[in-house]
Biopython code that builds the backbone (N, CA, C, O; Angstrom):
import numpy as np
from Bio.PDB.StructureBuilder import StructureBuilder

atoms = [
    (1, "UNK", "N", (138.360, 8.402, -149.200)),
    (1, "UNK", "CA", (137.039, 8.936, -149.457)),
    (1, "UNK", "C", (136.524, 8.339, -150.763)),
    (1, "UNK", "O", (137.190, 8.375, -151.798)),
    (2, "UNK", "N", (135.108, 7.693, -150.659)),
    (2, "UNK", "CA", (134.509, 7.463, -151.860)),
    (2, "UNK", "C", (134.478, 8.249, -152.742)),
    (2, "UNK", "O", (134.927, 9.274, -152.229)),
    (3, "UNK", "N", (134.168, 8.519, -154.066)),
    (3, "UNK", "CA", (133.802, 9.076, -154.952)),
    (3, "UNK", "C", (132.499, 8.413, -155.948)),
    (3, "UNK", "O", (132.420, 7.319, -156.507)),
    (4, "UNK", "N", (131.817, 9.240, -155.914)),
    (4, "UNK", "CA", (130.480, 8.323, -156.759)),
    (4, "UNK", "C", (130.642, 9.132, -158.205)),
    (4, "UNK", "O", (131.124, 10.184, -158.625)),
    (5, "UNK", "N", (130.089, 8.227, -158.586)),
    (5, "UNK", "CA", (129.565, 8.836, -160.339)),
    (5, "UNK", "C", (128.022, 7.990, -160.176)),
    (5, "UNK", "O", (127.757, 6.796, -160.034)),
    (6, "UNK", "N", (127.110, 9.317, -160.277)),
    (6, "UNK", "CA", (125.455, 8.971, -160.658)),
    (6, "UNK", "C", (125.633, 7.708, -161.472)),
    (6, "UNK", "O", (126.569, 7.495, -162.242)),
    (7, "UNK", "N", (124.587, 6.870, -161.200)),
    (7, "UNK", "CA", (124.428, 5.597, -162.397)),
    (7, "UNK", "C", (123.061, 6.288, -163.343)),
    (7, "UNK", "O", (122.143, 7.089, -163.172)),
    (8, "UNK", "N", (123.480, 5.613, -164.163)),
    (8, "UNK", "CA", (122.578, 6.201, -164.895)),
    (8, "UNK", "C", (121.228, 5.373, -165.479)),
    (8, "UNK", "O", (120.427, 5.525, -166.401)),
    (9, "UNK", "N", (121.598, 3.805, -163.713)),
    (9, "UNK", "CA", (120.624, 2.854, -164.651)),
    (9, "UNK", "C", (119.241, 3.568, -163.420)),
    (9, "UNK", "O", (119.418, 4.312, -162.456)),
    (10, "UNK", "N", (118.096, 3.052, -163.889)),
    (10, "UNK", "CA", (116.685, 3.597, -163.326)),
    (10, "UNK", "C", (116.647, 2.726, -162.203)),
    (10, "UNK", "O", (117.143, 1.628, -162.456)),
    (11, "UNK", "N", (116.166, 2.876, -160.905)),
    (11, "UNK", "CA", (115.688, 2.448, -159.986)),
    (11, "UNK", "C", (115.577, 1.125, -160.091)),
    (11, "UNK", "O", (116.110, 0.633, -159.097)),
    (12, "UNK", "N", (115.124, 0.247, -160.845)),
    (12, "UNK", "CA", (114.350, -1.418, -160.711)),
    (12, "UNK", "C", (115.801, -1.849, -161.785)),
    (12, "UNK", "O", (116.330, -2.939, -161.571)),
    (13, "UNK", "N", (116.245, -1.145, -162.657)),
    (13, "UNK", "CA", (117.759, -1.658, -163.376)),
    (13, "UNK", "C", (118.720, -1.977, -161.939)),
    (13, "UNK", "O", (119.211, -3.038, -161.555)),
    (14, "UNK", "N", (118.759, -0.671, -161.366)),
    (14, "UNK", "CA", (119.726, -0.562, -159.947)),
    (14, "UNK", "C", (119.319, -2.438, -159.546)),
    (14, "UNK", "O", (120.098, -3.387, -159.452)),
    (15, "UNK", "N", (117.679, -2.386, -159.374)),
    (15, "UNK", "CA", (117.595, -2.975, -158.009)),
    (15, "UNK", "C", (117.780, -4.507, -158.699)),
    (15, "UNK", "O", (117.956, -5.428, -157.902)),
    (16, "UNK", "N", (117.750, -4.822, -160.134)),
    (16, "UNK", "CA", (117.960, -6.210, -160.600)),
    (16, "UNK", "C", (119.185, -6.191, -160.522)),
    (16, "UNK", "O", (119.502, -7.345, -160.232)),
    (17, "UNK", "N", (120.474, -5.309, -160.641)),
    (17, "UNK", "CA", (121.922, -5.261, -160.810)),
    (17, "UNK", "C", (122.237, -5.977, -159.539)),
    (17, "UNK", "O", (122.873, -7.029, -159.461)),
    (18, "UNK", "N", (121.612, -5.147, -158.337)),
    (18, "UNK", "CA", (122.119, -5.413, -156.878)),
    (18, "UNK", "C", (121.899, -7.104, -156.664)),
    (18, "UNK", "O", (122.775, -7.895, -156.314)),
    (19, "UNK", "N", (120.359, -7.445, -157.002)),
    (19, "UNK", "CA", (119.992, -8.699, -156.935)),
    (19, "UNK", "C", (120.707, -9.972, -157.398)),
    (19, "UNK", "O", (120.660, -11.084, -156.872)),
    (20, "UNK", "N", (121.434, -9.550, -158.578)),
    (20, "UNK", "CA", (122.029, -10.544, -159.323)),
    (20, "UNK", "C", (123.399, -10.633, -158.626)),
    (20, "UNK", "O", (124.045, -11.639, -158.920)),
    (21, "UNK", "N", (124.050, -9.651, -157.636)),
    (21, "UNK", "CA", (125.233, -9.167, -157.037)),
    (21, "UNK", "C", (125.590, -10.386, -156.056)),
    (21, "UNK", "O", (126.426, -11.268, -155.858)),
    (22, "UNK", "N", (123.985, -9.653, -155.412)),
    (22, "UNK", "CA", (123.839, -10.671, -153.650)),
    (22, "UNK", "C", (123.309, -11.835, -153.989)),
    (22, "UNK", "O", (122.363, -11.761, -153.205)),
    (23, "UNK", "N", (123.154, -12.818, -154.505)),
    (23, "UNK", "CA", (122.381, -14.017, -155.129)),
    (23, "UNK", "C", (123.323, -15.234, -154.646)),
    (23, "UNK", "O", (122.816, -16.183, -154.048)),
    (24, "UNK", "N", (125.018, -15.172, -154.981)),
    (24, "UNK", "CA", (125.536, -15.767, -154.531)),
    (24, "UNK", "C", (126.313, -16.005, -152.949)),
    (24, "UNK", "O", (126.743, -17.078, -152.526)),
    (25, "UNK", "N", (126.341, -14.774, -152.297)),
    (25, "UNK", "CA", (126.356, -14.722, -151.204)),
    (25, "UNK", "C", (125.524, -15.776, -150.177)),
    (25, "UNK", "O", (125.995, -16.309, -149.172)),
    (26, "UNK", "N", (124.498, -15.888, -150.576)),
    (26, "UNK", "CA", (123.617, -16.944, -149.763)),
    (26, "UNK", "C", (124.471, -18.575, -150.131)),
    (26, "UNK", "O", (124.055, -19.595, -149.581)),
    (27, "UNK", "N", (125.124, -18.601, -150.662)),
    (27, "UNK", "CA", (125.615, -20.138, -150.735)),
    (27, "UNK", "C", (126.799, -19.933, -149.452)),
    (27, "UNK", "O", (127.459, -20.875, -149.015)),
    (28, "UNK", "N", (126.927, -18.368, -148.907)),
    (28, "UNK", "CA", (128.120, -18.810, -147.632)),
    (28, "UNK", "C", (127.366, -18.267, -146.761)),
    (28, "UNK", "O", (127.988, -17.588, -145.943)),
    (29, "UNK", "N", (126.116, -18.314, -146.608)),
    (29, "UNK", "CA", (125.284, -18.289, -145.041)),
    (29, "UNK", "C", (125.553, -19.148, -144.232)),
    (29, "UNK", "O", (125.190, -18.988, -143.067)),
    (30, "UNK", "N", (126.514, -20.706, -144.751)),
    (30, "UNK", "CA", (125.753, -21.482, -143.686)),
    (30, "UNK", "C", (128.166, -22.050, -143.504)),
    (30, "UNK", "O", (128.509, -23.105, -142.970)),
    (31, "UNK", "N", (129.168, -21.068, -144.063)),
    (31, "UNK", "CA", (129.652, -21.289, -144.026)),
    (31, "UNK", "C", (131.050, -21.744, -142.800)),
    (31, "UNK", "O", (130.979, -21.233, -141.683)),
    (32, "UNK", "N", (131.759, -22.310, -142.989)),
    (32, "UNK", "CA", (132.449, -22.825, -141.789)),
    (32, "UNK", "C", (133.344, -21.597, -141.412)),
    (32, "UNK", "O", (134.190, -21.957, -140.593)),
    (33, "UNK", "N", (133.427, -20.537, -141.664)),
    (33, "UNK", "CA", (134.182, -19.087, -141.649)),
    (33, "UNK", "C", (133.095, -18.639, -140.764)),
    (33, "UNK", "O", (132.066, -18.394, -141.393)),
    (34, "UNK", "N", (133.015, -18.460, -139.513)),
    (34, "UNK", "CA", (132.609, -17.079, -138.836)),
    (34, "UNK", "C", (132.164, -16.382, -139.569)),
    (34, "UNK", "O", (131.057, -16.248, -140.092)),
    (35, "UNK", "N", (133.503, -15.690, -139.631)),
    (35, "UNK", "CA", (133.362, -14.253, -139.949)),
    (35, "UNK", "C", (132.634, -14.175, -141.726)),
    (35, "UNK", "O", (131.977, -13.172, -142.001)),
    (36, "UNK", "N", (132.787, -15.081, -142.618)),
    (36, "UNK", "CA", (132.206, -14.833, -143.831)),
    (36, "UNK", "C", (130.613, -15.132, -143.799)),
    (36, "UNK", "O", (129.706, -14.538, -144.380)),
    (37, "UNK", "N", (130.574, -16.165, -142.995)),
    (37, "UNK", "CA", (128.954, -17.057, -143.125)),
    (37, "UNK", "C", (128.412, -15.727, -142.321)),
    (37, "UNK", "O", (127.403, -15.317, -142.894)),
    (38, "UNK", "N", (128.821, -14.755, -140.948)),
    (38, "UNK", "CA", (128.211, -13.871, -140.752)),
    (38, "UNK", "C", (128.131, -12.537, -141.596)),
    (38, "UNK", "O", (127.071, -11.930, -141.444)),
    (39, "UNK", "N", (129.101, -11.930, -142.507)),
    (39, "UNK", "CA", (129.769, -11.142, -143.360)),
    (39, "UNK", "C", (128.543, -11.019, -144.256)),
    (39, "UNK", "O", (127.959, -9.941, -144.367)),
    (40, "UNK", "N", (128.039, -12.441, -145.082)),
    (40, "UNK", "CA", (127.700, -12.387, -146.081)),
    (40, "UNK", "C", (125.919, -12.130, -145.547)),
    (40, "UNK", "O", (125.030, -11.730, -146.298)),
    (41, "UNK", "N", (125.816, -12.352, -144.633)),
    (41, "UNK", "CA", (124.194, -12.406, -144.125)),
    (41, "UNK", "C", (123.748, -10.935, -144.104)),
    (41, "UNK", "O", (122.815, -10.358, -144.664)),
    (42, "UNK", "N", (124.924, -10.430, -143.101)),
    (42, "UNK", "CA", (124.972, -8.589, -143.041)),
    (42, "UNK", "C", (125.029, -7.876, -144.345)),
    (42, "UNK", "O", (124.435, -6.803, -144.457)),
    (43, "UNK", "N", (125.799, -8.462, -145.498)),
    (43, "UNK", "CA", (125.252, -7.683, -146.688)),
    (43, "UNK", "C", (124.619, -7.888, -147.111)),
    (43, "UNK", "O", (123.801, -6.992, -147.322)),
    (44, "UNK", "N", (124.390, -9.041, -147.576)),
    (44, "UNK", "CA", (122.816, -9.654, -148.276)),
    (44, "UNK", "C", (121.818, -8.699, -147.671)),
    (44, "UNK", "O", (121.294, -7.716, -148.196)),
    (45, "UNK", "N", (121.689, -9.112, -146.654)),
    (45, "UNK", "CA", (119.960, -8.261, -145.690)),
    (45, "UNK", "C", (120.280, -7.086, -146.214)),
    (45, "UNK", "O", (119.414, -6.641, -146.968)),
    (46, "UNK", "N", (121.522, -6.225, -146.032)),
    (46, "UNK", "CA", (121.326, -4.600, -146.262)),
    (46, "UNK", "C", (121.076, -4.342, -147.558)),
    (46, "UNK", "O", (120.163, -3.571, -147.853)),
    (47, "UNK", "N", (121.848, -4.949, -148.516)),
    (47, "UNK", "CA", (121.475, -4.919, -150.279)),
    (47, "UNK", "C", (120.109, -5.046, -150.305)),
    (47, "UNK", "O", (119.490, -4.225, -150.982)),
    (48, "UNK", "N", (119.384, -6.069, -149.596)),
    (48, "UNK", "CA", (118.008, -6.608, -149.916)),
    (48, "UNK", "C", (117.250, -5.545, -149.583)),
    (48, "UNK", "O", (116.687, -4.975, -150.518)),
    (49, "UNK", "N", (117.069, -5.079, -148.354)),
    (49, "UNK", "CA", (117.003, -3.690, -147.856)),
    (49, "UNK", "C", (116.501, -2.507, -149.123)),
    (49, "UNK", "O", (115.418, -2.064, -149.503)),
    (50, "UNK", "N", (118.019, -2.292, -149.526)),
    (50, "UNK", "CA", (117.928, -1.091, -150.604)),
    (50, "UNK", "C", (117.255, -1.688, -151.540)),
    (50, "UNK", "O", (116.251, -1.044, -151.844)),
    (51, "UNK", "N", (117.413, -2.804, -152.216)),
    (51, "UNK", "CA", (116.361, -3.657, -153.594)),
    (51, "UNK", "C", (114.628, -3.516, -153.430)),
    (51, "UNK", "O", (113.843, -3.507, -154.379)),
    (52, "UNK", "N", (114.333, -3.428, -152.249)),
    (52, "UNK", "CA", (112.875, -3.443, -151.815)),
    (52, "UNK", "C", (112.916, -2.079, -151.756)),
    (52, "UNK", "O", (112.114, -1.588, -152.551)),
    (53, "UNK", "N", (113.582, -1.209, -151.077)),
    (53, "UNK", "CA", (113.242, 0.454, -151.184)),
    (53, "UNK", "C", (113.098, 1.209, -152.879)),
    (53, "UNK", "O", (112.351, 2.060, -153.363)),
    (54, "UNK", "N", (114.188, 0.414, -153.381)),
    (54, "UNK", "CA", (114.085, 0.708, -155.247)),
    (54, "UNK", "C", (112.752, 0.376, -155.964)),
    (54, "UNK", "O", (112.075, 1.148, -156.643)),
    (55, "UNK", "N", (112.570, -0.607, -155.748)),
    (55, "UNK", "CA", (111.636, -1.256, -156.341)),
    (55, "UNK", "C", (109.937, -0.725, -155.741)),
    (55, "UNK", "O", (108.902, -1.004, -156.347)),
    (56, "UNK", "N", (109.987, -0.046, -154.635)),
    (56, "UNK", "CA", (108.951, 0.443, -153.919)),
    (56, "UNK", "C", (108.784, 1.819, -154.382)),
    (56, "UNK", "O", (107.749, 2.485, -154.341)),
    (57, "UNK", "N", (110.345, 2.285, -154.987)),
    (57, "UNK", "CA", (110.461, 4.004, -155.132)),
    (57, "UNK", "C", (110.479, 4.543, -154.320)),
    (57, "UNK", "O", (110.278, 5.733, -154.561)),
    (58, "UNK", "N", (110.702, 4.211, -152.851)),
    (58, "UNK", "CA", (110.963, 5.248, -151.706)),
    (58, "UNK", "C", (112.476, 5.627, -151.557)),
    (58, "UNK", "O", (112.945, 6.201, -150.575)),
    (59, "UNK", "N", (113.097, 5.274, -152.538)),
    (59, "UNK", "CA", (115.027, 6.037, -152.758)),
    (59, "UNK", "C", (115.132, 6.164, -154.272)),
    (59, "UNK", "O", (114.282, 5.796, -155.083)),
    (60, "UNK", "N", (116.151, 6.666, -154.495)),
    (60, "UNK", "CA", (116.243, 7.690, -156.108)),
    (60, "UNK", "C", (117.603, 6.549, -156.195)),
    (60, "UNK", "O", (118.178, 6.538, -155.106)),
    (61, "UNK", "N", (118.154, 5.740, -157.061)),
    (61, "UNK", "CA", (119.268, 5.415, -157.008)),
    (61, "UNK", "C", (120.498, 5.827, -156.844)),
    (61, "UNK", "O", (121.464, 5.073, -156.723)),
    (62, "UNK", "N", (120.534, 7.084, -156.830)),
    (62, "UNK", "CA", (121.803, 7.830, -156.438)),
    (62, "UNK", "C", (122.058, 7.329, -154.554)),
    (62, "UNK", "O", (123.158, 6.886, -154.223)),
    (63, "UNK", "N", (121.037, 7.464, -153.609)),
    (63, "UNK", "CA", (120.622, 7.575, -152.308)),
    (63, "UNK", "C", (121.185, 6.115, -152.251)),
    (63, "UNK", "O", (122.071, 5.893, -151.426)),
    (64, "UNK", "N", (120.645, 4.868, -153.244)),
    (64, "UNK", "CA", (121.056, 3.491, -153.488)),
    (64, "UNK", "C", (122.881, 3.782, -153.253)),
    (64, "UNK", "O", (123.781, 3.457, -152.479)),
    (65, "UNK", "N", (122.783, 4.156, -153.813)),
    (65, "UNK", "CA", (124.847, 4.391, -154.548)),
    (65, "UNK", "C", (125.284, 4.516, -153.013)),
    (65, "UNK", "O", (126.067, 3.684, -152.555)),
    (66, "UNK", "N", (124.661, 5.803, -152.023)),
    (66, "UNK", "CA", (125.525, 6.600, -150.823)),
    (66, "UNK", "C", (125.534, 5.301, -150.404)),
    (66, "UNK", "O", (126.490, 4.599, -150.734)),
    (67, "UNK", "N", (124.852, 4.948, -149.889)),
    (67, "UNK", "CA", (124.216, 3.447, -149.001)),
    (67, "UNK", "C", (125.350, 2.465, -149.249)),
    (67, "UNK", "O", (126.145, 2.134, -148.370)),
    (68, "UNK", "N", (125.372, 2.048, -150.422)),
    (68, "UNK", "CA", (126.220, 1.137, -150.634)),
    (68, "UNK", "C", (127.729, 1.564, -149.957)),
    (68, "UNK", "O", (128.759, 0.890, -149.932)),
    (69, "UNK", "N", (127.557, 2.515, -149.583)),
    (69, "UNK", "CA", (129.209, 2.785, -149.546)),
    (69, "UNK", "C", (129.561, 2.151, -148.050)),
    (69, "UNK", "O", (130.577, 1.506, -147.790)),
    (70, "UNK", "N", (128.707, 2.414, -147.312)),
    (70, "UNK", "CA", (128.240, 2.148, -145.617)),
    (70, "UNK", "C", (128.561, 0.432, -145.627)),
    (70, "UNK", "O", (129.450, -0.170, -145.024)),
    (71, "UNK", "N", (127.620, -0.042, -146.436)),
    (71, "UNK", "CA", (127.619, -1.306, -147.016)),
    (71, "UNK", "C", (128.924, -2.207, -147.439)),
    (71, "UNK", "O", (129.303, -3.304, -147.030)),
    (72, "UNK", "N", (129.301, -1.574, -148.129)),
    (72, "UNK", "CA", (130.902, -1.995, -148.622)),
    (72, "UNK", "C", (132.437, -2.149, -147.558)),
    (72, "UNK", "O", (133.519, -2.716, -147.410)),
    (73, "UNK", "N", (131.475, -1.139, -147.024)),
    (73, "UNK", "CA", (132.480, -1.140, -145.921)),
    (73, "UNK", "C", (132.513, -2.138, -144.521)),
    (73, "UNK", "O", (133.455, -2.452, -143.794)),
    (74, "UNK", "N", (131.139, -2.472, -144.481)),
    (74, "UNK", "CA", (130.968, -3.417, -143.845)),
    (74, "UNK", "C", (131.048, -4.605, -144.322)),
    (74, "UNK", "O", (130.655, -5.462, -143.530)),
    (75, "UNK", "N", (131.524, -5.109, -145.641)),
    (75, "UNK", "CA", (131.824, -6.071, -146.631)),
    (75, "UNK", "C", (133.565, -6.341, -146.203)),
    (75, "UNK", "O", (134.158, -7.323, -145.757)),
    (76, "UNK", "N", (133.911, -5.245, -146.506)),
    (76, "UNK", "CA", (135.493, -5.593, -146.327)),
    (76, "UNK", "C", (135.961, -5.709, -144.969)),
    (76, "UNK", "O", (137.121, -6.086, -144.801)),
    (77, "UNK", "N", (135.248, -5.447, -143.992)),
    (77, "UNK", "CA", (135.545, -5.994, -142.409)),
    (77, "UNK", "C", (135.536, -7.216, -142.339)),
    (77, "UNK", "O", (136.418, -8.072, -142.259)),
    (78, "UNK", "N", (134.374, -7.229, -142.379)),
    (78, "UNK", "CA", (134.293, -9.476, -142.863)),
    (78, "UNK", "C", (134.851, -10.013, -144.528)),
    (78, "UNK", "O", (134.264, -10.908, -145.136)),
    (79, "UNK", "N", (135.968, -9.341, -145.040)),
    (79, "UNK", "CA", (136.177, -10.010, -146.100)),
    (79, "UNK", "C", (134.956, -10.492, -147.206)),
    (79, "UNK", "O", (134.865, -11.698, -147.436)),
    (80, "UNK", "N", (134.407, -9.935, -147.606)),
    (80, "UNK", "CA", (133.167, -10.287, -148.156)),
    (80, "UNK", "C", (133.142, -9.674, -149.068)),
    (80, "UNK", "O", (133.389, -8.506, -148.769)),
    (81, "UNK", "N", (132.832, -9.905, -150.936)),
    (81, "UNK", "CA", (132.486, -9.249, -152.096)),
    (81, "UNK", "C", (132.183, -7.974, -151.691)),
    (81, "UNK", "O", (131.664, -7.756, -150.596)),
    (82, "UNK", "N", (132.470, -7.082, -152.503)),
    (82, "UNK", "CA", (132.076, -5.406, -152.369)),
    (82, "UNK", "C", (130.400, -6.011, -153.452)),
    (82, "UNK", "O", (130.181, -6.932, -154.239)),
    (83, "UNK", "N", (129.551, -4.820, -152.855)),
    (83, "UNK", "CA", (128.305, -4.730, -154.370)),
    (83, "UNK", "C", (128.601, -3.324, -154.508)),
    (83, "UNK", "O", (128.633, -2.368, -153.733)),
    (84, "UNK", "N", (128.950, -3.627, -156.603)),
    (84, "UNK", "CA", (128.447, -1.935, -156.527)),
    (84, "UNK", "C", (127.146, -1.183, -157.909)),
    (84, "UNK", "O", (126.512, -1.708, -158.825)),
    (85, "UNK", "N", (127.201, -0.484, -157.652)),
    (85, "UNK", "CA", (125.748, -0.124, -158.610)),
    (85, "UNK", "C", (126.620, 0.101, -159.950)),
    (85, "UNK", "O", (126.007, 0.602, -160.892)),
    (86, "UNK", "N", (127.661, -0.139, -160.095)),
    (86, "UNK", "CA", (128.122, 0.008, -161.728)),
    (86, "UNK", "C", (128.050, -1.526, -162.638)),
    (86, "UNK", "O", (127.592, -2.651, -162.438)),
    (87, "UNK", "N", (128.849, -0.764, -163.816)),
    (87, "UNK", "CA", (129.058, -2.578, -164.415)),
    (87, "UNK", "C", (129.411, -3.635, -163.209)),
    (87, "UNK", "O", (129.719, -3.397, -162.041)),
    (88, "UNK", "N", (129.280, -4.711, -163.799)),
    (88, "UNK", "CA", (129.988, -5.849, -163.174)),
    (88, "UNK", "C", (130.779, -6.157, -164.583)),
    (88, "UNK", "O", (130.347, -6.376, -165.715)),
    (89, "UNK", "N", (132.400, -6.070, -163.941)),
    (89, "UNK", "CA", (133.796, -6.630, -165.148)),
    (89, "UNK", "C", (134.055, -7.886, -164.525)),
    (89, "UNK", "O", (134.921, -8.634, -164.980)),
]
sb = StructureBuilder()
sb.init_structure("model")
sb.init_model(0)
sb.init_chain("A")
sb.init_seg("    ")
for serial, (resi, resn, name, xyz) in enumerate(atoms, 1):
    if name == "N":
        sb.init_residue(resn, " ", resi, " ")
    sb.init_atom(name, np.array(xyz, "f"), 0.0, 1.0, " ", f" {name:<3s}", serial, name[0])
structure = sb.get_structure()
């Protein structure tokens, strides 16, 4: 089971964090892996998804956070970077 901790960055912080996340993913859209070149398309679009709902204000970033979890999980099926709304270490 996930566990969240609220972020405490604002909506358009969230949605530049996510952006800068999924940015590199597009260099394995076109990759010789199946499963990653498709992996990485399915998160990209869904991150992009939540980045346009942030940035529109029709989700509170916490709602960002649940989402991601759906997200992540569909990341690690196809082996694919997790995104998450905290630091990046």
């Amino acid at each position: 089971m996930a566990t969240i901790t609220p972020t405490a960055l604002t909506a358009t912080e969230l949605a530049d964090r996510l952006a800068e996340q999924i940015a590199p993913l597009r260099d394995l859209f076109h990759s010789g892996n199946a499963n990653t070149a498709t992996g990485s398309r399915v998160v990209h679009d869904s991150v992009k998804g939540l980045i346009k709902a942030l940035r529109a204000g029709e989700i509170d970033p916490v709602v960002a956070q649940v989402r991601l979890i759906a997200i992540n999980k569909r990341a690690t099926f196809y082996n694919v970077r997790r995104i998450t709304a905290g630091e990046i270490h």
